[in-house]
C-alpha positions in Angstrom: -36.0 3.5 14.3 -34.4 0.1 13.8 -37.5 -1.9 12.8 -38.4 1.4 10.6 -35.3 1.1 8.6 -35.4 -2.7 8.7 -38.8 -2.7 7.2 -37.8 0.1 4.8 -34.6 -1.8 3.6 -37.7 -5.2 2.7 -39.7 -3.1 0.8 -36.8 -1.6 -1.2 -35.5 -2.3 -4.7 -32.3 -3.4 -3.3 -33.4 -5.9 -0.7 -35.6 -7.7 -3.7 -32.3 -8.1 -5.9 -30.1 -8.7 -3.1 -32.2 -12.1 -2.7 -32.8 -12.4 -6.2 -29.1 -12.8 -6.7 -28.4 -14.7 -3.4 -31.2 -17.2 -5.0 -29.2 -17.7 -8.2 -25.6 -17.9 -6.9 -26.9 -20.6 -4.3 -28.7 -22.3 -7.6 -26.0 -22.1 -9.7 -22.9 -23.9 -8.4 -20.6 -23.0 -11.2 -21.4 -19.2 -10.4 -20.8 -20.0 -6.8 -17.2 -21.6 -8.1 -16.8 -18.3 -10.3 -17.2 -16.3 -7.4 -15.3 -17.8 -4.3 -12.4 -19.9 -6.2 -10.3 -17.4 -8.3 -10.3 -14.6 -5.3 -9.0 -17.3 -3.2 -6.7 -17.8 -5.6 -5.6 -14.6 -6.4 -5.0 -13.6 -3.1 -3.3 -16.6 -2.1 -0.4 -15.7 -5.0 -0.4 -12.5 -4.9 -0.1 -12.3 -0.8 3.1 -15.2 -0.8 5.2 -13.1 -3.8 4.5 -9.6 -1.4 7.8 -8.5 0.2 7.0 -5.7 2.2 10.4 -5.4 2.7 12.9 -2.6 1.8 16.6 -3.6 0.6 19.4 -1.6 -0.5 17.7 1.9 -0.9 20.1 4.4 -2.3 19.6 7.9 -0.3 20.5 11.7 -0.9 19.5 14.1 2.2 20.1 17.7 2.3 20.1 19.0 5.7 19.3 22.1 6.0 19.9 22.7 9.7 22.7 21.9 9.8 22.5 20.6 14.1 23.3 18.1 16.2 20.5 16.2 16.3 20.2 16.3 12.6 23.3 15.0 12.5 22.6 12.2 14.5 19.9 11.6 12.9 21.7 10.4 9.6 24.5 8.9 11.1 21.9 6.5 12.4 19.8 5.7 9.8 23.5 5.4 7.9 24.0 2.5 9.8 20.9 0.7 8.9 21.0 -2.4 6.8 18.3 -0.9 4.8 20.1 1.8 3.0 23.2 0.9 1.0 24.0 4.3 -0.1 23.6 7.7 2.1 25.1 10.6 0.2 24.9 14.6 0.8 23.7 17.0 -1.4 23.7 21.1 -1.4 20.7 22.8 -2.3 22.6 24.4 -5.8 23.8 20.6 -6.2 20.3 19.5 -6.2 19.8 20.6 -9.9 22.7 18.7 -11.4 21.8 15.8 -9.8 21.1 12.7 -11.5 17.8 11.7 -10.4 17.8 8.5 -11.8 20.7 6.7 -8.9 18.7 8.0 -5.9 15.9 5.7 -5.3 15.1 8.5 -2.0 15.4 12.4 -1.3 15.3 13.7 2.0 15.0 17.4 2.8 
């Protein structure tokens, strides 16, 4: 099956421009610079100014169970350094809110 599809994969279209262009880049060295130098590059500046970190996240939760655990719950996350600003919101308050302070909505 193997040596079928290997043999299938020669004979096709795409194998013959596959070495075509392999022939050309390995020719050509400013293509080969074209295509390995600015990736590099790229990813090298655009990986260092990536800060996967989250800072001062304003918050507005509704709970609607109103338990314990729920409770809990927010009272931890309120005392992560991540969020600077928990706040509570009823479910008639949620249509005067403005939308535009709380960066995240919990429900």
């Amino acid at each position: 099956m193997t040596f079928n599809l290997l043999n299938g994969l020669r004979a096709s279209r795409l194998w013959v421009l596959t070495v075509k262009e392999s022939k050309e880049i390995l020719r050509n060295k400013y293509l080969l610079f074209l295509i390995t130098i600015p990736p590099v590059v790229q990813l090298l500046i655009l990986g260092a100014s990536l800060d996967p970190q989250v800072r001062n996240t304003s918050v507005l939760y509704v709970d609607h169970s109103q338990s314990q655990s729920s409770r809990e719950l927010i009272d931890q996350l309120a005392g992560a350094i991540v969020f600077k600003d928990i706040k509570a919101a009823r479910d008639e308050a949620l249509s005067k809110v403005n939308w535009s302070k709380a960066k995240s909505i919990w429900a």
